[in-house]
DSSP file (Angstrom, degrees, kcal/mol; ACC not computed):
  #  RESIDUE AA STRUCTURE BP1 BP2  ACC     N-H-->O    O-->H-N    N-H-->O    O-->H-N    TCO  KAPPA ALPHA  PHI   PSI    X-CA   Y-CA   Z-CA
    1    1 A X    >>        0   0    0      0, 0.0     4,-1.8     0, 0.0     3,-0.8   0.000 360.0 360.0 360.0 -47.9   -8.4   -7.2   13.8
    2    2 A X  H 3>  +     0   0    0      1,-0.2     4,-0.7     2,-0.2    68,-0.0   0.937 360.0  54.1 -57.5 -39.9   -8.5   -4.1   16.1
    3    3 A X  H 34 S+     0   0    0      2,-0.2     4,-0.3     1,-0.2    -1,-0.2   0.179 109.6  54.5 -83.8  13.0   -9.2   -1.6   13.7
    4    4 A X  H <> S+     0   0    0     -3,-0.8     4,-3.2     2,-0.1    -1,-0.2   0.573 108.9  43.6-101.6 -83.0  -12.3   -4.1   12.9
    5    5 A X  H  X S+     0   0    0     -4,-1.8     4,-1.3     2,-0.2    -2,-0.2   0.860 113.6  59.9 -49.6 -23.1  -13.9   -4.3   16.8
    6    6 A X  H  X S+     0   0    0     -4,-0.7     4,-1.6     2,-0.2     5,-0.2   0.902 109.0  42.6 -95.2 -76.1  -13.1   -0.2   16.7
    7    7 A X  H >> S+     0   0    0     -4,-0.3     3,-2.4     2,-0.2     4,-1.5   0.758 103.0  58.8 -12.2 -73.2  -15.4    0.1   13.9
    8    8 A X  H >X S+     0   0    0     -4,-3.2     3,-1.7     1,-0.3     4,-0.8   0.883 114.0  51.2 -46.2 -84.3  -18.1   -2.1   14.9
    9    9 A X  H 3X S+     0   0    0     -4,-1.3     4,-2.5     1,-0.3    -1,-0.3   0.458  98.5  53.2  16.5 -72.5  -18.0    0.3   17.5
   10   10 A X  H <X S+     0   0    0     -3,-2.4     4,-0.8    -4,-1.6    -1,-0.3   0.896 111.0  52.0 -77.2 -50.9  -18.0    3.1   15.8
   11   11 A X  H XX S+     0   0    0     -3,-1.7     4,-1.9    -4,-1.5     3,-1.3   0.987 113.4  44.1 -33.4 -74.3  -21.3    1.9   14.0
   12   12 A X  H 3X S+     0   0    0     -4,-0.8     4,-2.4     1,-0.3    -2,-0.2   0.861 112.9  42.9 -66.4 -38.7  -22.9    1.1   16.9
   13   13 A X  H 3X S+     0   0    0     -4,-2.5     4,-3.1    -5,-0.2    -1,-0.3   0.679 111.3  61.6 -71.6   0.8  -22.3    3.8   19.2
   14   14 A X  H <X S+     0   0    0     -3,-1.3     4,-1.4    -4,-0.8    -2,-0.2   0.951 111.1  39.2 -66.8 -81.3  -23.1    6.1   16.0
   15   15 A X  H >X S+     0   0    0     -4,-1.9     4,-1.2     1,-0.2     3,-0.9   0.749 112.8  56.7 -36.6 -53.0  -26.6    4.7   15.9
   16   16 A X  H 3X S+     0   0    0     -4,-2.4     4,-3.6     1,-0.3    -1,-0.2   0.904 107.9  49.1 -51.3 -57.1  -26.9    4.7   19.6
   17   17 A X  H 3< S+     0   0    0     -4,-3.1    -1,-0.3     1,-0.2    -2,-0.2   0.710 106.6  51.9 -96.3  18.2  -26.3    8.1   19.5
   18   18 A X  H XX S+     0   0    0     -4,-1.4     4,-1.1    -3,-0.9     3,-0.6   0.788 111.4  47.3 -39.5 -52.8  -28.9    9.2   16.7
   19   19 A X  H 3X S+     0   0    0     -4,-1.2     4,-0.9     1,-0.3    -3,-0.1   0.801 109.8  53.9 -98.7 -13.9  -31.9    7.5   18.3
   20   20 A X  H 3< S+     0   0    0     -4,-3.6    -1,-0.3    -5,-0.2    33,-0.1   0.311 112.5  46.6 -98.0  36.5  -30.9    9.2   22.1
   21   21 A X  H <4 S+     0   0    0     -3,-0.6    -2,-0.2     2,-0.1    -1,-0.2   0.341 111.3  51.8-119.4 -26.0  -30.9   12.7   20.3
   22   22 A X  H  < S+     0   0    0     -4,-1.1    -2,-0.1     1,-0.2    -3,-0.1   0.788 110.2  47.4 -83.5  -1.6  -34.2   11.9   18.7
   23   23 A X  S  < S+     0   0    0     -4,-0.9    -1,-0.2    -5,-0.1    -3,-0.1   0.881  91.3  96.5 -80.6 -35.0  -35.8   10.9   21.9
   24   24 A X  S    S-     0   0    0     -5,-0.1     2,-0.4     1,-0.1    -3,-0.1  -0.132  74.2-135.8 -49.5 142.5  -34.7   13.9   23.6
   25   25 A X        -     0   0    0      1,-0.1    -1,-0.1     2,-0.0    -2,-0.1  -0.964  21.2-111.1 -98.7 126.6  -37.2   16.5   23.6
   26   26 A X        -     0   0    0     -2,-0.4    -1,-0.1     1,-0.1     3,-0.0   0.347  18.0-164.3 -76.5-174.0  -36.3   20.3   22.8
   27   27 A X        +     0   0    0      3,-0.1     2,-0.4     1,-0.0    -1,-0.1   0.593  65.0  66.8-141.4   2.5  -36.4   22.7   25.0
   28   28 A X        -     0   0    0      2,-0.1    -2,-0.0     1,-0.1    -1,-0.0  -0.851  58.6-154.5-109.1 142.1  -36.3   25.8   23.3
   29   29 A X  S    S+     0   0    0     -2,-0.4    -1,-0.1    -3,-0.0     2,-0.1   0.694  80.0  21.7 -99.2 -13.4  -39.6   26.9   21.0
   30   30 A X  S    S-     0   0    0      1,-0.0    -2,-0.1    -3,-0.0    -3,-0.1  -0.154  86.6 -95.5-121.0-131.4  -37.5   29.2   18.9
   31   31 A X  S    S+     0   0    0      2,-0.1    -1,-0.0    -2,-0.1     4,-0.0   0.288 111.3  62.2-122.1  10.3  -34.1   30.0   17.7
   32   32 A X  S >  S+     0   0    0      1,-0.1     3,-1.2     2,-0.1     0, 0.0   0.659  92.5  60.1-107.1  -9.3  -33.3   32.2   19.7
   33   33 A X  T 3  S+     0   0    0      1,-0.2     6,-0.3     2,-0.1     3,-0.2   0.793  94.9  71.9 -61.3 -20.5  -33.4   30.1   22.9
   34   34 A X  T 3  S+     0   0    0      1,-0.2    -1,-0.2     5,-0.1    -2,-0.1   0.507  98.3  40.4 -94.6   9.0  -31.0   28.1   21.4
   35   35 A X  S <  S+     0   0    0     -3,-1.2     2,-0.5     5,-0.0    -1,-0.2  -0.263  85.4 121.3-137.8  56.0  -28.1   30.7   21.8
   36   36 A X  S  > S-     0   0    0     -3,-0.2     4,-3.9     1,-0.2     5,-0.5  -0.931  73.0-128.1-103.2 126.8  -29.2   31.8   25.3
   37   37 A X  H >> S+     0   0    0     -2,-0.5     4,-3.1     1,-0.2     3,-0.6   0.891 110.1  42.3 -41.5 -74.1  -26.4   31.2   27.6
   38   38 A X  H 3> S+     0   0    0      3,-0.2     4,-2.6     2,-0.2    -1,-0.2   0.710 111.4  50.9 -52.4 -33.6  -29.0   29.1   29.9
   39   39 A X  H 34 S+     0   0    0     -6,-0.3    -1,-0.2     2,-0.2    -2,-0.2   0.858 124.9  34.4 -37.4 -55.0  -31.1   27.0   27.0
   40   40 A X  H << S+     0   0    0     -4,-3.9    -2,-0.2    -3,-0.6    -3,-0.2   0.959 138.2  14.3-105.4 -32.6  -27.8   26.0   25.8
   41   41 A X  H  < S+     0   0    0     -4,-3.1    -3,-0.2    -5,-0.5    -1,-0.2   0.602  96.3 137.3 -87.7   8.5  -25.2   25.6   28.8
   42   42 A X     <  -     0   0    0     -4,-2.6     2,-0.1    -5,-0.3    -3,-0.1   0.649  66.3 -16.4 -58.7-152.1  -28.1   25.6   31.4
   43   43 A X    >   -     0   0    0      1,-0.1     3,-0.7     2,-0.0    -1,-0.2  -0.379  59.6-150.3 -70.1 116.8  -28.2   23.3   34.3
   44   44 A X  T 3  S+     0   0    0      1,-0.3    -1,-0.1    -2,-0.1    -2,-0.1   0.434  78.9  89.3 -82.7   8.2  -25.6   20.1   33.9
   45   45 A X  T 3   +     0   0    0      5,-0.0    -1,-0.3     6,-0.0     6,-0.1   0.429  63.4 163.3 -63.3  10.2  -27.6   17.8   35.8
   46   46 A X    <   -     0   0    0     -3,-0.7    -2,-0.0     4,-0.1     5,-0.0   0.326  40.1 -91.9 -43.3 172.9  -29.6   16.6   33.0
   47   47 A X     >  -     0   0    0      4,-0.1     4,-1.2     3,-0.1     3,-0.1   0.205  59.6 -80.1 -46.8-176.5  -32.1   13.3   32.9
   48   48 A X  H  > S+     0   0    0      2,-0.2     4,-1.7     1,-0.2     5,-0.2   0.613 126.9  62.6  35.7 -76.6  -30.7   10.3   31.7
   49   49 A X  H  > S+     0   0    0      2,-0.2     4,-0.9     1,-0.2    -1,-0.2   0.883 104.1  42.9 -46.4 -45.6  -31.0   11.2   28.2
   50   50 A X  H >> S+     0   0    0      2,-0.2     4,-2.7     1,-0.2     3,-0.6   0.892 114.9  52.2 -89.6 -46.3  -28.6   14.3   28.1
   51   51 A X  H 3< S+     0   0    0     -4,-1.2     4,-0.5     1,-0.2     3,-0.3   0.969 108.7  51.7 -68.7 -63.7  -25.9   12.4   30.4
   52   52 A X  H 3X S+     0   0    0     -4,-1.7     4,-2.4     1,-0.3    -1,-0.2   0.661 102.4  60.9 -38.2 -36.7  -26.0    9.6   28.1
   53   53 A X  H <X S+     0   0    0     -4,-0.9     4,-2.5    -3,-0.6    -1,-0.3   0.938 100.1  53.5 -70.8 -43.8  -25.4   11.7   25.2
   54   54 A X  H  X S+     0   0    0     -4,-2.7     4,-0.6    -3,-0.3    -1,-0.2   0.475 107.5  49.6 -70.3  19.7  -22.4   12.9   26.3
   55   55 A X  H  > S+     0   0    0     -4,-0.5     4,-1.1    -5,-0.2    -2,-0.2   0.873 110.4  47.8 -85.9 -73.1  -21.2    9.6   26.7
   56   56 A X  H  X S+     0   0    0     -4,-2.4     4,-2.0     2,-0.2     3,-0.3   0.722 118.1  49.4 -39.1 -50.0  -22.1    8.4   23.3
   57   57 A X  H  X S+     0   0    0     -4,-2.5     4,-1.4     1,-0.2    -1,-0.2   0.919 112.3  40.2 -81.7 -47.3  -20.5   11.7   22.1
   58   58 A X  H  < S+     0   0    0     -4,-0.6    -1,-0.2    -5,-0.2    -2,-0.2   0.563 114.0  58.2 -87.7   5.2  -17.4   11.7   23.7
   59   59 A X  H >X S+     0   0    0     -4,-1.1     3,-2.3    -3,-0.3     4,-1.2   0.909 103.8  52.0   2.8-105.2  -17.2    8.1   23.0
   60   60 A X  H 3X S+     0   0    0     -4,-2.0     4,-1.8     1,-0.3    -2,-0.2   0.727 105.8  54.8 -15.9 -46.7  -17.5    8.7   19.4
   61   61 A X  H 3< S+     0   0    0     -4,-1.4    -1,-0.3     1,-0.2    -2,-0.1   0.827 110.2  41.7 -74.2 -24.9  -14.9   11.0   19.4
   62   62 A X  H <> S+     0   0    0     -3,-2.3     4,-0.9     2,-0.2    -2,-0.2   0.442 114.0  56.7-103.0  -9.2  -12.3    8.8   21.0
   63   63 A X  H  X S+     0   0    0     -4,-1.2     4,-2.6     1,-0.2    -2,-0.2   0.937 110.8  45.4 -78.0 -42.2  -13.6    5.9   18.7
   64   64 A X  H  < S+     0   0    0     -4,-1.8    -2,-0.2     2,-0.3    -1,-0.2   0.313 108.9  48.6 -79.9 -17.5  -12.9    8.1   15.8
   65   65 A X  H >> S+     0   0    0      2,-0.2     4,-3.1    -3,-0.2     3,-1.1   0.735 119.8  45.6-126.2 -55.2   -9.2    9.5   16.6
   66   66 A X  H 3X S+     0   0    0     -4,-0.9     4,-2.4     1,-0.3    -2,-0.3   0.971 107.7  53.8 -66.8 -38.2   -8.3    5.6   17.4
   67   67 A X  H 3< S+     0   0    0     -4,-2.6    -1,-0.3     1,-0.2    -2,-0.2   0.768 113.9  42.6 -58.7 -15.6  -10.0    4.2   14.4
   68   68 A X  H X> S+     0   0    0     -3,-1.1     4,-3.0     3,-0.1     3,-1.6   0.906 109.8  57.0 -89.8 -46.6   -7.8    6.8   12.2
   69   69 A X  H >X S+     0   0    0     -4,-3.1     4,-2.9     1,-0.3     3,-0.9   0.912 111.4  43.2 -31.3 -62.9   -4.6    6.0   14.4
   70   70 A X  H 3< S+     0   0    0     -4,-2.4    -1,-0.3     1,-0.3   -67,-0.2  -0.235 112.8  55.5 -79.9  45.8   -4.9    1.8   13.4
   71   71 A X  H <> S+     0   0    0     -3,-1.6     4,-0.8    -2,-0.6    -1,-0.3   0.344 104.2  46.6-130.1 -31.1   -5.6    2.7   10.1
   72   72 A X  H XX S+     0   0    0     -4,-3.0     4,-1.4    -3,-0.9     3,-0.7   0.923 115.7  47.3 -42.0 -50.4   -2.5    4.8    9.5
   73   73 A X  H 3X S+     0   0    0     -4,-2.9     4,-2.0    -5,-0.4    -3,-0.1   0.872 117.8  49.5 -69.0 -23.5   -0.3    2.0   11.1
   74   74 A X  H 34 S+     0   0    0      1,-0.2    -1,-0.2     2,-0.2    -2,-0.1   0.722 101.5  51.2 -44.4 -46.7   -2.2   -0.2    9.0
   75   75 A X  H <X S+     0   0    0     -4,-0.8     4,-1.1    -3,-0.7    -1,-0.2   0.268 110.4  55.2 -96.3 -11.1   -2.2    1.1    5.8
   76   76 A X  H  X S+     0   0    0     -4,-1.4     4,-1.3     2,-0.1     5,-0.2   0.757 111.3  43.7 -85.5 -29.7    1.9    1.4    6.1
   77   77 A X  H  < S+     0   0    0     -4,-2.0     4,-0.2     2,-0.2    -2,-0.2   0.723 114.6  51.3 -83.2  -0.6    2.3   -2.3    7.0
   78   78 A X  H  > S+     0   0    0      2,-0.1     4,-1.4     3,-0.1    -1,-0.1   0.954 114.4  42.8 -64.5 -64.9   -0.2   -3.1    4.2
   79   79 A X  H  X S+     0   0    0     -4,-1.1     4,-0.9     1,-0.2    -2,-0.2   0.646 114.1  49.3 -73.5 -14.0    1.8   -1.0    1.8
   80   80 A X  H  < S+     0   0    0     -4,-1.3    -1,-0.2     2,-0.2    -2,-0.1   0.594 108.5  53.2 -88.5 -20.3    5.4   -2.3    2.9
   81   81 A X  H  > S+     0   0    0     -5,-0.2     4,-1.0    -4,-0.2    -2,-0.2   0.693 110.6  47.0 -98.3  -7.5    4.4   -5.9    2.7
   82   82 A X  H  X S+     0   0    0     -4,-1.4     4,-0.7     1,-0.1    -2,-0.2   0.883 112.7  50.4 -89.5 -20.6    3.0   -5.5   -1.3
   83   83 A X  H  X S+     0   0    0     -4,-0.9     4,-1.0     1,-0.2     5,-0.2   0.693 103.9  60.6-101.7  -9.9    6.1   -3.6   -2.3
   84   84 A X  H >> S+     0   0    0      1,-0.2     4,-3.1     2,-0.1     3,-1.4   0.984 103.0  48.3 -69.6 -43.7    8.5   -6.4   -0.8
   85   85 A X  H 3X S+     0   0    0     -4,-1.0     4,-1.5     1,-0.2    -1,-0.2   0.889 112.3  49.5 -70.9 -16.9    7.3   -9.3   -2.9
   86   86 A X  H 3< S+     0   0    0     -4,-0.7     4,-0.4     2,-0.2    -1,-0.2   0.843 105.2  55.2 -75.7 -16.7    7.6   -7.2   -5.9
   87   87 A X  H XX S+     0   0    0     -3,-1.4     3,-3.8    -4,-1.0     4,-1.9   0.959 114.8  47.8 -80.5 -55.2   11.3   -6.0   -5.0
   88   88 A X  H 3X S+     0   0    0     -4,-3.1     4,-1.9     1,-0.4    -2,-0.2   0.761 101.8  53.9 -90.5 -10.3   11.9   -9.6   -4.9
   89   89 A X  H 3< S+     0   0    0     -4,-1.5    -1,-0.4     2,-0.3    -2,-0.2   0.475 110.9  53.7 -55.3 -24.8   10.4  -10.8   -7.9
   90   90 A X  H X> S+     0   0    0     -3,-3.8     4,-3.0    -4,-0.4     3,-1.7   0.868 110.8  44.0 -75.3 -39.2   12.7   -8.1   -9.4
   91   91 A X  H 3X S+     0   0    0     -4,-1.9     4,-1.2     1,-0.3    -2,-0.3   0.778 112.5  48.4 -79.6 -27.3   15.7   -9.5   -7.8
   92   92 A X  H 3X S+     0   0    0     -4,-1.9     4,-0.8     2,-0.2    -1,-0.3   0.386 116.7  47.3 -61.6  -6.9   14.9  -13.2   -8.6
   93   93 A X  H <> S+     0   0    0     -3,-1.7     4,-2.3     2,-0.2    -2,-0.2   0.587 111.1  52.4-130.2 -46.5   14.2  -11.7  -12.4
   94   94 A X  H >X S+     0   0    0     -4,-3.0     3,-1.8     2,-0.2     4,-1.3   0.985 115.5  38.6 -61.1 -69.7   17.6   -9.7  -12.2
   95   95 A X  H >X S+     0   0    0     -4,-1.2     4,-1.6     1,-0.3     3,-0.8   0.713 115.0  53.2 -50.3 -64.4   19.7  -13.0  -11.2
   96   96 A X  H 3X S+     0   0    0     -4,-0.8     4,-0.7     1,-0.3    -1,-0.3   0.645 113.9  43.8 -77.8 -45.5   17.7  -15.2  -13.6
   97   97 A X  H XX S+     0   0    0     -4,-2.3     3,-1.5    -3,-1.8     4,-0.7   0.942 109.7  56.3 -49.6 -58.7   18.6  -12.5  -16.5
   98   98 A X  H XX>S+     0   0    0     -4,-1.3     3,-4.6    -3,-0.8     4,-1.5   0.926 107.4  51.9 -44.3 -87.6   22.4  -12.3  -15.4
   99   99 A X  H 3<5S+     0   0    0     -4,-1.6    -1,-0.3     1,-0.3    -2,-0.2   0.409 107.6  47.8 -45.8 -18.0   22.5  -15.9  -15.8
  100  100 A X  H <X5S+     0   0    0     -3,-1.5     4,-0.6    -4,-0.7    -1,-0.3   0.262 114.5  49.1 -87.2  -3.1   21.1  -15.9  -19.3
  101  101 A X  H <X5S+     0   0    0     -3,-4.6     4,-0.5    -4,-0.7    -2,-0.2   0.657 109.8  49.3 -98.5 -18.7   23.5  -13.3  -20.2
  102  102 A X  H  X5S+     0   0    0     -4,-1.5     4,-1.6    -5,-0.3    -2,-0.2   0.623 110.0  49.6 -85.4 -26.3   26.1  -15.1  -18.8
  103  103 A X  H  4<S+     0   0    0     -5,-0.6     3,-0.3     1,-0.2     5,-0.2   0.979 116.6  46.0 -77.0 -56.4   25.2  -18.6  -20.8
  104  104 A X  H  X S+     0   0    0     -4,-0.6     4,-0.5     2,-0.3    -1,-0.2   0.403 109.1  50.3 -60.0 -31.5   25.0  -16.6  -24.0
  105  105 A X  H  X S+     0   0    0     -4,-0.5     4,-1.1     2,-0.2    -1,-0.2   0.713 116.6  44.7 -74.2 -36.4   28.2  -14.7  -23.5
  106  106 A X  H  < S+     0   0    0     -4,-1.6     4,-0.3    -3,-0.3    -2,-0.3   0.306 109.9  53.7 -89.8  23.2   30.0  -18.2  -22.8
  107  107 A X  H  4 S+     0   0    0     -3,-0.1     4,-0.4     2,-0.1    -3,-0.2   0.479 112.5  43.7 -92.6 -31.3   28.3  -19.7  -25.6
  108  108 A X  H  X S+     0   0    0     -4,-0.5     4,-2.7     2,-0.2    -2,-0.2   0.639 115.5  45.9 -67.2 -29.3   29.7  -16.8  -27.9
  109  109 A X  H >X S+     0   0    0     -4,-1.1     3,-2.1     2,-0.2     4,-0.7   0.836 117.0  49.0 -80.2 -76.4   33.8  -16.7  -26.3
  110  110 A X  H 3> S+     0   0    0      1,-0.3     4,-1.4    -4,-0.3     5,-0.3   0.600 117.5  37.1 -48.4 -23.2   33.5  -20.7  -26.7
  111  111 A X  H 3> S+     0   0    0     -4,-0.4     4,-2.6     2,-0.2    -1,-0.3   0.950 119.0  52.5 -83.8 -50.9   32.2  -20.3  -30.5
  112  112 A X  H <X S+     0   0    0     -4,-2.7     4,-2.2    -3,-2.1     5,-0.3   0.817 111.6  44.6 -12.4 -56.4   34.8  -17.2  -30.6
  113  113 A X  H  X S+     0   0    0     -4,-0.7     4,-3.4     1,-0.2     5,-0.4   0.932 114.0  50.6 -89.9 -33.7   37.8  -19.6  -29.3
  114  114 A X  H  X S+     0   0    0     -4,-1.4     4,-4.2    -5,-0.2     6,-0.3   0.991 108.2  53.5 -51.8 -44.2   36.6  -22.5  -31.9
  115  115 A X  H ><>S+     0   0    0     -4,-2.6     3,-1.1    -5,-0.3     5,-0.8   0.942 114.7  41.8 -40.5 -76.3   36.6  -20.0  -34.8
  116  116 A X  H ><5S+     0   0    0     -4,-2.2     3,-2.4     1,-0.4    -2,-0.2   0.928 108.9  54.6 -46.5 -58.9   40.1  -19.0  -33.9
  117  117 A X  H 3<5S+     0   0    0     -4,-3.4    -1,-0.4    -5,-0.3    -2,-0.2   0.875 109.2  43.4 -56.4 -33.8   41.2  -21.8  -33.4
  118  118 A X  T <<5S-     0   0    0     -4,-4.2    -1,-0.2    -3,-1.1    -2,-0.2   0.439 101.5-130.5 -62.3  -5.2   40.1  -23.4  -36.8
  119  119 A X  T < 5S+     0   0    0     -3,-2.4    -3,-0.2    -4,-0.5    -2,-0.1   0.493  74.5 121.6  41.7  20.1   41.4  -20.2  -38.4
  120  120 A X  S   <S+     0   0    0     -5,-0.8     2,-0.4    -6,-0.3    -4,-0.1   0.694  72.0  37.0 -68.0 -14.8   38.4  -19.8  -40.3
  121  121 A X  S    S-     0   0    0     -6,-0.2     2,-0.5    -9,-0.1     3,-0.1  -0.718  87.0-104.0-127.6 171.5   37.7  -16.5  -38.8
  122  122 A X     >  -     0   0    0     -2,-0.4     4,-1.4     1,-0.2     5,-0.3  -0.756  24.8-118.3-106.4 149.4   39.7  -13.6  -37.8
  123  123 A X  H >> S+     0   0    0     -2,-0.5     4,-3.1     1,-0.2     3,-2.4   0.949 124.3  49.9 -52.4 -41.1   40.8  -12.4  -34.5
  124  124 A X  H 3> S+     0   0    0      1,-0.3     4,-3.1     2,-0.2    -1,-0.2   0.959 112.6  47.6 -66.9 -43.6   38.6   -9.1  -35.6
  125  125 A X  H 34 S+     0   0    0      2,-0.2    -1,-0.3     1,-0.2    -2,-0.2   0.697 112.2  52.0 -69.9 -18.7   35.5  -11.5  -36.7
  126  126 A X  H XX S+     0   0    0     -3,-2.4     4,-1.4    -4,-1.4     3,-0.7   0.861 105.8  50.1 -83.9 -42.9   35.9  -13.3  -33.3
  127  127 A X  H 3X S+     0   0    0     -4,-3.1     4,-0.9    -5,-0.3     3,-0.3   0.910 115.5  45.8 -59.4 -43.0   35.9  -10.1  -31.0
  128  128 A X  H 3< S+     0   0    0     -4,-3.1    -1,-0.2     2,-0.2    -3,-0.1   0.754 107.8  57.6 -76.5  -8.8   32.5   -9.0  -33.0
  129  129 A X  H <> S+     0   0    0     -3,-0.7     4,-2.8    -5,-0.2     3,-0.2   0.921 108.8  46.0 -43.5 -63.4   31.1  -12.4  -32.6
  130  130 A X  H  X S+     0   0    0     -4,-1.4     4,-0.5     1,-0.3    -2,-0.2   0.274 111.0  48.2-105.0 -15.1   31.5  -12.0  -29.2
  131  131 A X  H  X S+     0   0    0     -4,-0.9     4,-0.9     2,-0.2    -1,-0.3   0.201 109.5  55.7 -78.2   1.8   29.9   -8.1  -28.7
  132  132 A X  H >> S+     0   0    0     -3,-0.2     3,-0.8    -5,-0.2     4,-0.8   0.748 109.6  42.8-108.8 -85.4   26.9   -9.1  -30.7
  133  133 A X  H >X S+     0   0    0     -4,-2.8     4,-1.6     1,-0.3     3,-1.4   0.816 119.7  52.4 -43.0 -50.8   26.3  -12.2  -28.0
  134  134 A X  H >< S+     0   0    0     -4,-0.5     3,-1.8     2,-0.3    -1,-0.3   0.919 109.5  38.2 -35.9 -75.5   27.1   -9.5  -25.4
  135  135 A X  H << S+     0   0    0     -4,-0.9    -1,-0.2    -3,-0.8    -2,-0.2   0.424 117.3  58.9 -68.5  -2.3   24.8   -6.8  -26.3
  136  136 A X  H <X S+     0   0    0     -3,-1.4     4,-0.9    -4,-0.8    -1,-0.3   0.737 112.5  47.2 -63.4 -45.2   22.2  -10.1  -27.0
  137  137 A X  T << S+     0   0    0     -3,-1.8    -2,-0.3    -4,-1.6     4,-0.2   0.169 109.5  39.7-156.0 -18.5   22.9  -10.6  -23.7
  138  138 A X  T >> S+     0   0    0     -5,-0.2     4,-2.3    -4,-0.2     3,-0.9   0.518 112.0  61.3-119.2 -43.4   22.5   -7.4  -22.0
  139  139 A X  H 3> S+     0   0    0     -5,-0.2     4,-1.5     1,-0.2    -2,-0.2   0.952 109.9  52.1 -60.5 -26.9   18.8   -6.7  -24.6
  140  140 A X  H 3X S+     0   0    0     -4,-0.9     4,-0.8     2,-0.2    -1,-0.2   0.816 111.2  38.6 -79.2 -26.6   17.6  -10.1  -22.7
  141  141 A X  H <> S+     0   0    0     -3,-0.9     4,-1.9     2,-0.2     3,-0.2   0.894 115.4  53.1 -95.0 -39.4   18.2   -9.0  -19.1
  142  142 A X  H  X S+     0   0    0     -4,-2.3     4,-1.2     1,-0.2    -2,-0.2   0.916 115.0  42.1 -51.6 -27.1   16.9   -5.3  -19.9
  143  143 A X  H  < S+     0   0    0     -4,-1.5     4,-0.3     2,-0.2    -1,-0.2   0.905 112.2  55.3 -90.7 -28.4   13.4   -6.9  -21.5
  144  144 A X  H >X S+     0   0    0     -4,-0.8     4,-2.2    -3,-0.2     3,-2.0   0.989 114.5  41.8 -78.0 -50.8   13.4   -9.5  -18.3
  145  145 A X  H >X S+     0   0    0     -4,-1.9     3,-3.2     1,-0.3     4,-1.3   0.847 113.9  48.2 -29.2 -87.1   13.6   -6.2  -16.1
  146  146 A X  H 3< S+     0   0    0     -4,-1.2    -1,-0.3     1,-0.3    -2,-0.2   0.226 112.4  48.5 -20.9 -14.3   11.2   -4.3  -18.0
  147  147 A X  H <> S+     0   0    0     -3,-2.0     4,-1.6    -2,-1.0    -1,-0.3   0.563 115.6  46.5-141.2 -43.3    8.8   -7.5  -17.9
  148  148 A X  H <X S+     0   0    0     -3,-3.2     4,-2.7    -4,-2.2    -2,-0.3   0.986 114.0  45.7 -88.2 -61.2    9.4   -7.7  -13.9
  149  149 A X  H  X S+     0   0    0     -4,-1.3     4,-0.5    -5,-0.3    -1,-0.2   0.669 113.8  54.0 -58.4 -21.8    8.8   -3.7  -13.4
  150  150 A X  H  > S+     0   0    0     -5,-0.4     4,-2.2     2,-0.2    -2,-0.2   0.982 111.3  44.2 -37.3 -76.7    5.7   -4.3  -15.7
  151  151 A X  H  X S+     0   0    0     -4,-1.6     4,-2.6     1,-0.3    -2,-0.2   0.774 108.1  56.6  -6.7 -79.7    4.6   -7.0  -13.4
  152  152 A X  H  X S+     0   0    0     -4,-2.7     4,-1.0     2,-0.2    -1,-0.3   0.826 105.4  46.2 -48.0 -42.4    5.2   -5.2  -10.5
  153  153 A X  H  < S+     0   0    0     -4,-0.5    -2,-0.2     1,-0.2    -1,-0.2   0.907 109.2  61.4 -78.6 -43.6    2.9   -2.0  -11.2
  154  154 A X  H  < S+     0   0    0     -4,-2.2    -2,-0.2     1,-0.2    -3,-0.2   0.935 104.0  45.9 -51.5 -47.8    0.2   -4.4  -12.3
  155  155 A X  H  <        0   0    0     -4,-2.6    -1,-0.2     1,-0.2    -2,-0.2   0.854 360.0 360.0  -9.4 -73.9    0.2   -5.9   -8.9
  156  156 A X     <        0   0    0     -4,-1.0    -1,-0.2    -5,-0.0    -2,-0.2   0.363 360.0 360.0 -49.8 360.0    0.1   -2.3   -7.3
């Protein structure tokens, strides 16, 4: 909001000072009057015009040094509040993965302990059962990362 009203500002005393340097009338006929010590530092009592430009100028300058100030501090709380909701859209993405690797590794033991227990399978034939749902289970939360760090840069 500030760094808005410092603009407008900045516009308007910009323009303001453009049309009171074009009113101004010169005072020199060549170019070398303009780097004669008096022509250009003469007498600081000028009209109306001349005092007004240095208002408008040094104005300008102090509009300019605060419009870059709020626009640093700006452009860091800009950039720290888009990169939170993506950190948490990873961490809601992590959990949500963990918890599908965790239903799928206890859907594998519990298939594991039925095996065994029926003796249709072998202890060795339960234990690989039960790395294959694992490593299932770990490929599902790596592709829901990957999906969420996708996600996230697309944002940016």
């Amino acid at each position: 909001m500030l760094y808005t009203i410092v603009l407008v500002l900045l516009v308007i005393v910009s323009i303001c000072l453009v049309g009171i340097v074009l009113l101004q009338s010169g005072k020199g006929n060549n170019i070398t009057n303009a780097f004669e010590g008096e022509a250009t530092f003469g007498n600081r009592s000028g009209d109306v015009l001349t005092k007004s430009t240095m208002v408008l100028a040094v104005s300008f300058i102090v509009l300019c040094l605060l419009a870059t100030i709020l626009y640093k501090q700006g452009s860091a709380s800009i950039m720290q509040s888009s990169s939170r909701p993506a950190s948490r859209a990873q961490e809601n993405m992590r959990s949500v993965a963990q918890q599908e690797a965790d239903e799928v590794a206890a859907k594998a033991a519990a298939e594991a302990q039925s095996a065994a227990a029926e003796g249709s399978e072998t202890a060795e034939a339960a234990k690989e059962s039960v790395e294959s749902a694992a490593k299932e289970a770990t490929e599902a939360a790596d592709a829901a990362v990957n999906e969420t760090t996708e996600a996230a840069e697309e944002t940016k």
